[in-house]
Structure formats: C-alpha cells, structure tokens
C-alpha positions in Angstrom: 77.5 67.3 98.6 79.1 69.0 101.3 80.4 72.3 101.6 83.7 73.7 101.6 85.6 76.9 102.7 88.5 75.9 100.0 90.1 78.9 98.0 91.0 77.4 94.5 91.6 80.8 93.3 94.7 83.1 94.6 94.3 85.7 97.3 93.5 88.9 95.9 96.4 90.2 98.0 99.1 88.2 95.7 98.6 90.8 93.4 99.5 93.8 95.2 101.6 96.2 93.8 104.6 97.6 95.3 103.9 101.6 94.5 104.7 104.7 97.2 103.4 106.7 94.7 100.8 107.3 92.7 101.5 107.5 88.9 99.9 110.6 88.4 102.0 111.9 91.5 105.3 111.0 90.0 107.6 113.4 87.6 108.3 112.3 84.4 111.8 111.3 85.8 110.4 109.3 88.1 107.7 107.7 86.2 110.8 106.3 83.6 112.5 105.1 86.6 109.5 103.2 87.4 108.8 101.6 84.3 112.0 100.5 83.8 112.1 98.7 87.5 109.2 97.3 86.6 110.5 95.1 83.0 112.1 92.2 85.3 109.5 91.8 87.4 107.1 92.0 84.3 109.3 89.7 82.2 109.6 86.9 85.2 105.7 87.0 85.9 104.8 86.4 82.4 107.4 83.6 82.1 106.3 81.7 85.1 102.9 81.3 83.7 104.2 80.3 80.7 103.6 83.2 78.4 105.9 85.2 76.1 107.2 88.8 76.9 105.8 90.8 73.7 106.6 94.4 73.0 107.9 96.8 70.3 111.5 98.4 69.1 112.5 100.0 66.6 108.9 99.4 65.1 109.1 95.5 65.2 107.5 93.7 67.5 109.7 91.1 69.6 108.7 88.0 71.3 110.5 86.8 73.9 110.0 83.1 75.0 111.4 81.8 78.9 113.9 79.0 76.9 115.7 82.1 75.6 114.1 82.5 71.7 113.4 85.7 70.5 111.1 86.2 67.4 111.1 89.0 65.2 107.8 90.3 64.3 106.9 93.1 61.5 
C-alpha cells in the first residue's frame, strides 16, 4: 500500500472565526450585537450540512428545517 499526503478532512483553518474581540473584552452592548450577527451565519452553516436550526422562544422550542418548515416543540 502506498502512502499518501491526501487531506480527507477540512483544514483546520476553515473554521476560523471572524472575532476582533474577545467575548470577555466586549460590553454587554456589544456582546448582543455579536450574537445577533452571528444567527445567519449560524443558521446557513447548519443548513448546508443538512441539519435543523434548533432553539427556544417564548419557552417552546422551534425547529427550523432548510426547505422552510418550522416545528413547534414543547
């Protein structure tokens, strides 16, 4: 068998995040700001690997599919 240099997995650096800040660093102001820039980006990830966006409101949890369904959870 011979050997190869392949990489079947992803870089590492495909995963880098986009922060100037640390978290900790940030005011609270700033820190909402950040989270909330950060549900698109979140929400098209998940979707491009095929998984759900899942998360709560109003104490019921909602699942969110790519085709545009929405369940409504307890």
């Amino acid at each position: 068998m011979k050997a190869t240099t392949e990489n079947t997995v992803a870089p590492r650096e495909s995963y880098q995040g986009t922060m100037t800040k640390r978290i900790i660093d940030m005011t609270p102001e700033e820190r909402e700001a950040y989270y909330k820039a950060s549900i698109p980006v979140i929400r098209e990830r998940l979707f491009s690997i095929g998984q759900p966006l899942v998360y709560r409101k109003e104490g019921k949890i909602i699942v969110e599919h790519a085709d545009g369904r929405i369940e409504y959870g307890n």
